[in-house]
ZAKEMI-675849 format. One record per atom (N, C-alpha, C): x, y, z. Coordinates in steps of 0.1 Angstrom, whole numbers, plus 5000, padded with zeros to 4 digits. Example, Ala and Ser with C-alpha at 12.3 -4.5 7.8 and 13.67 -1.06 7.14 Angstrom:
BEGIN
513249435078/512349555078/513249675078/512849785071/513749895071/512950005079/
END
This chain:
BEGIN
276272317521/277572287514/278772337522/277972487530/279372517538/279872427547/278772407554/278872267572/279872187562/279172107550/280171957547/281372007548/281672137538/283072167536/283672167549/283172237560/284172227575/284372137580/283272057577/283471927586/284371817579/284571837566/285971757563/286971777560/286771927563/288371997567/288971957586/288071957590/287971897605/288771777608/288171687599/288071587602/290171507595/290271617585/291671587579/292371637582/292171767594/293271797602/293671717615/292571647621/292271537631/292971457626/293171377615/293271257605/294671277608/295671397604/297071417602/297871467615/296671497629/297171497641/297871337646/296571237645/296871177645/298071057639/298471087625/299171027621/300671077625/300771207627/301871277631/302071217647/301171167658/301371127668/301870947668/301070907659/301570777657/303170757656/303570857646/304970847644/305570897651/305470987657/306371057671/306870897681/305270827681/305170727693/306170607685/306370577672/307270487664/308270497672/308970627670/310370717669/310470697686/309670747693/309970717710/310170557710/309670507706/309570377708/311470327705/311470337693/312970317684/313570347696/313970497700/314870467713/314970447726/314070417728/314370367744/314670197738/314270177728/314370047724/316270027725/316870107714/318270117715/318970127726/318070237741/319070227747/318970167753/318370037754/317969927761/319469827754/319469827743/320469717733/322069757742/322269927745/323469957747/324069967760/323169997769/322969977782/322669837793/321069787785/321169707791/319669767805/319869887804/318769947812/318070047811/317770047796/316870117787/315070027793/314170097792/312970087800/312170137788/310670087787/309770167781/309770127766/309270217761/309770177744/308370117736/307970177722/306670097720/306969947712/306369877716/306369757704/307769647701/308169647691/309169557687/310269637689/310169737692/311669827696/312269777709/311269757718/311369697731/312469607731/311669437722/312669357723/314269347715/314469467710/315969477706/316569487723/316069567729/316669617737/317069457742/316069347746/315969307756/317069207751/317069167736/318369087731/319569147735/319969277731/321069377741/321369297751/320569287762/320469267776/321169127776/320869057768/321268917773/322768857763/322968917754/324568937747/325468977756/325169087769/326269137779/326769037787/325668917789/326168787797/327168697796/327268757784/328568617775/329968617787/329968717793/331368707796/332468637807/332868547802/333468457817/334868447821/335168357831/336668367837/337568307826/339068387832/339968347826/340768207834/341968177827/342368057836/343068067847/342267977858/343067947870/344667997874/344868067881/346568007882/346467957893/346567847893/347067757905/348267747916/349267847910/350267857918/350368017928/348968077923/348868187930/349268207948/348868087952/348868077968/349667977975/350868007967/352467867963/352767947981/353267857991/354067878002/355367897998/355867998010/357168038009/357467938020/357467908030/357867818042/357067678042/357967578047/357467448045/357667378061/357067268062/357267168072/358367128070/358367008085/360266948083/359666828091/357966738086/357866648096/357966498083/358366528075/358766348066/359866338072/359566188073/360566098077/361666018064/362665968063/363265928050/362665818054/361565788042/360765668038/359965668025/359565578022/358165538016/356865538017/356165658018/354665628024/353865738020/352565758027/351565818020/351465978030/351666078019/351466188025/349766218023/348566258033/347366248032/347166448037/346766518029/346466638033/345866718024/345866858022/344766928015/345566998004/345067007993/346267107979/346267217985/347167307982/347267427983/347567507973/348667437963/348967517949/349767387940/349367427929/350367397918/351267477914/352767377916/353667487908/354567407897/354367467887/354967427874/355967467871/356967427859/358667447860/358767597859/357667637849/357667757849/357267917859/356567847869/356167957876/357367917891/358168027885/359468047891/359368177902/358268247900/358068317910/357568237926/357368147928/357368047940/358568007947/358567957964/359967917965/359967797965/361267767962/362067687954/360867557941/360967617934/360167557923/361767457916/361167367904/361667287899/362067297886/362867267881/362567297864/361867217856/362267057864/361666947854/360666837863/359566927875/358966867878/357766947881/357166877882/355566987889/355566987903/355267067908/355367057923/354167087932/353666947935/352766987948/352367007954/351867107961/352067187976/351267087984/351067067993/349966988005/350167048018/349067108018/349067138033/348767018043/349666958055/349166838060/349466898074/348766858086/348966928099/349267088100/348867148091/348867278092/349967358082/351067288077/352167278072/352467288058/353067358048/352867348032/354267228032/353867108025/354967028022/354667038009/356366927999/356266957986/355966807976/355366767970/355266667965/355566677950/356966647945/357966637934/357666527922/357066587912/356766477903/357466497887/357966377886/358566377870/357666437858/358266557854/357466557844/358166577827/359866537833/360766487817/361266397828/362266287814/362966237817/364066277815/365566237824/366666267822/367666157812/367066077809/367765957801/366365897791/367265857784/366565747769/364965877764/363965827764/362565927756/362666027773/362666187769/362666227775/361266287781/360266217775/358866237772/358366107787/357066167794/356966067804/355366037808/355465877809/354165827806/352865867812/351665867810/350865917820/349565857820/349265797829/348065747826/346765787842/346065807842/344465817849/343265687853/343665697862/342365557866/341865567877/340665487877/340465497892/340165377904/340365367911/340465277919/340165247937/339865177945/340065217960/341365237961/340965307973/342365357978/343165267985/344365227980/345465157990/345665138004/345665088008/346065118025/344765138035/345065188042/344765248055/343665348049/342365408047/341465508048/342365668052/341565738042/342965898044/342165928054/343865988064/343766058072/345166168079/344466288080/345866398078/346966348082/348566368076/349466338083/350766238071/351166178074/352366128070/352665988072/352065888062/351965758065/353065708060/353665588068/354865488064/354265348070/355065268064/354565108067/353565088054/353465168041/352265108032/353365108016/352664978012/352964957995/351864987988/352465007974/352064967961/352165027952/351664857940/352564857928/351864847918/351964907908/351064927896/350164817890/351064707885/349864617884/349564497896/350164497904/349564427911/348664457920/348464597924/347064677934/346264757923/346964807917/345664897904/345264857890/346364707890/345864637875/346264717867/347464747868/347564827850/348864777841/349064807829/349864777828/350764937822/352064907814/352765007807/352465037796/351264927784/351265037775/349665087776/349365107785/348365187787/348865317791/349765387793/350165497794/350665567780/350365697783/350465767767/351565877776/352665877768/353965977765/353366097764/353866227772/353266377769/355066447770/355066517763/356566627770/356466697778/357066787786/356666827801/356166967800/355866997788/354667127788/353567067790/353167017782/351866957783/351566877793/352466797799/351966677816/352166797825/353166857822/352366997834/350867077836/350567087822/349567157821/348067037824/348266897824/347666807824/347766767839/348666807844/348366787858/348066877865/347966997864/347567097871/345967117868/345667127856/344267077856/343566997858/343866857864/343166777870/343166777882/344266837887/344266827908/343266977911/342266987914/341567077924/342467107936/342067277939/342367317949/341667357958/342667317970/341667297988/341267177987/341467097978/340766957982/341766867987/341166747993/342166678004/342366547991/343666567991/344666467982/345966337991/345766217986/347166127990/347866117978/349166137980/350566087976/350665987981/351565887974/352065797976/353865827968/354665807977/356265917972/357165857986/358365857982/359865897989/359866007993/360365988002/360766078015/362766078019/363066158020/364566168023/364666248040/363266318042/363066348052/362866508047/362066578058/362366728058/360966748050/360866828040/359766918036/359266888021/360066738012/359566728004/359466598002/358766487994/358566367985/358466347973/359066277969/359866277954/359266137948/360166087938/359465957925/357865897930/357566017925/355666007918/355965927908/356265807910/356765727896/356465597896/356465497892/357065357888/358365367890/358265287905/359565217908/359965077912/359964987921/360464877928/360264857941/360064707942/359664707954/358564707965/357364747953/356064777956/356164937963/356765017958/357165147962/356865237949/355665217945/355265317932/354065437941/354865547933/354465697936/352965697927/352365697936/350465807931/349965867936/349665987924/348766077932/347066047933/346266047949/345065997943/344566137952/343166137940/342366257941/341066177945/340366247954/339366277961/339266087972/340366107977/340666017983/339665937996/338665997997/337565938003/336665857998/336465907982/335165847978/335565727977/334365617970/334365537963/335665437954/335565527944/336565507936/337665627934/338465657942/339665807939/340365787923/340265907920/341365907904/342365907910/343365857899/344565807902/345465827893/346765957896/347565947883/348865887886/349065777875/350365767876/350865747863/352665767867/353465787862/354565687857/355165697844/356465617842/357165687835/358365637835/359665607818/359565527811/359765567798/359765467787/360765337785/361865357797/362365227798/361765127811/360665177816/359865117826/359264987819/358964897818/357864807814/357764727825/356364647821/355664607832/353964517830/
END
């Protein structure tokens, strides 16, 4: 009777080592588990404690860029190689500058301004983005098309036309009216930078080209993006007393 009695006294002190170990091993587990959630490089851990951590880990990823500023790397110094004409300036973006980023030199109030680096050179490519008479809101439409002319190549082309609908088929009410916060912010978002872009714009000569527009004459201002492929996008522009 004595033996039985020891031996299940034994056996229940064994019984409550054990359970006392189990839960130590719970409790170890629980925090390496946590500091896996809070770190991110928490290790170890028993069981389902583990995968809290490992959810932790992949919540810290969420985190991404803020917005571009495109006028970050705006030139102070420009070229002086346009000629007073009509033609295609062919060269690489460098910056957007909008009425508002007046930290740039000579920015615009009421246009967006192009930068293009062409022969080495920051020139400025001047686009309406209000009007000064009748809706001062200005049209804007996106298409794509081949490219006009001659195949891009760096430099400053004259001797070339064209006219909205008669080379890109379009007409005026396919453009939709924006005010010039918003077609600024509409155009700085769609031109990529470093990439090689043609204008099509007036020249007065010197360092900048002007009516990115619907004008006369077969002398309408576009900007085309990715001017090699296929089909380049193509923005252009009007006034509401334009039709066509």
């Amino acid at each position: 009777m004595g033996s039985r009695t020891m031996t299940y006294g034994v056996s229940v002190a064994l019984l409550c080592v054990a359970l006392v170990g189990c839960g130590e091993g719970g409790g170890t587990g629980g925090t390496a588990g946590a500091g896996a959630s809070s770190t991110g490089t928490g290790t170890g851990g028993a069981g389902g404690s583990g995968g809290d951590g490992g959810g932790g880990t992949g919540g810290s990823g969420g985190s991404g860029g803020g917005t571009v500023d495109k006028a970050k790397d705006c030139a102070d110094t420009f070229g002086d190689a346009l000629t007073s004409a009509f033609g295609r300036v062919d060269g690489t973006v460098l910056a957007i500058v909008k009425p508002t980023d007046t930290q740039c030199a000579m920015p615009n109030d009421d246009h967006v301004v192009v930068q293009v680096v062409m022969d080495g050179k920051a020139y400025r490519m001047v686009v309406n983005v209000l009007s000064s008479f009748g809706d001062p809101n200005v049209g804007y439409l996106e298409t794509t098309h081949v490219m006009p002319g001659p195949a891009w190549q760096e430099g400053w082309h004259t001797g070339v036309s064209l006219d909205y609908p008669t080379d890109l088929g379009v007409q005026a009410e396919e453009f939709t009216a924006y005010d010039m916060a918003t077609l600024s912010d509409m155009i700085a978002d769609a031109i990529p930078l470093g990439e090689k872009i043609s204008v099509f714009a007036h020249s007065s000569g010197g360092a900048s080209a002007h009516k990115v527009h619907r004008n006369s004459a077969a002398q309408d201002g576009v900007i085309v993006l990715d001017p090699e492929s296929a089909a380049p996008k193509m923005l252009l522009f009007r006034f509401s007393n334009q039709v066509f």
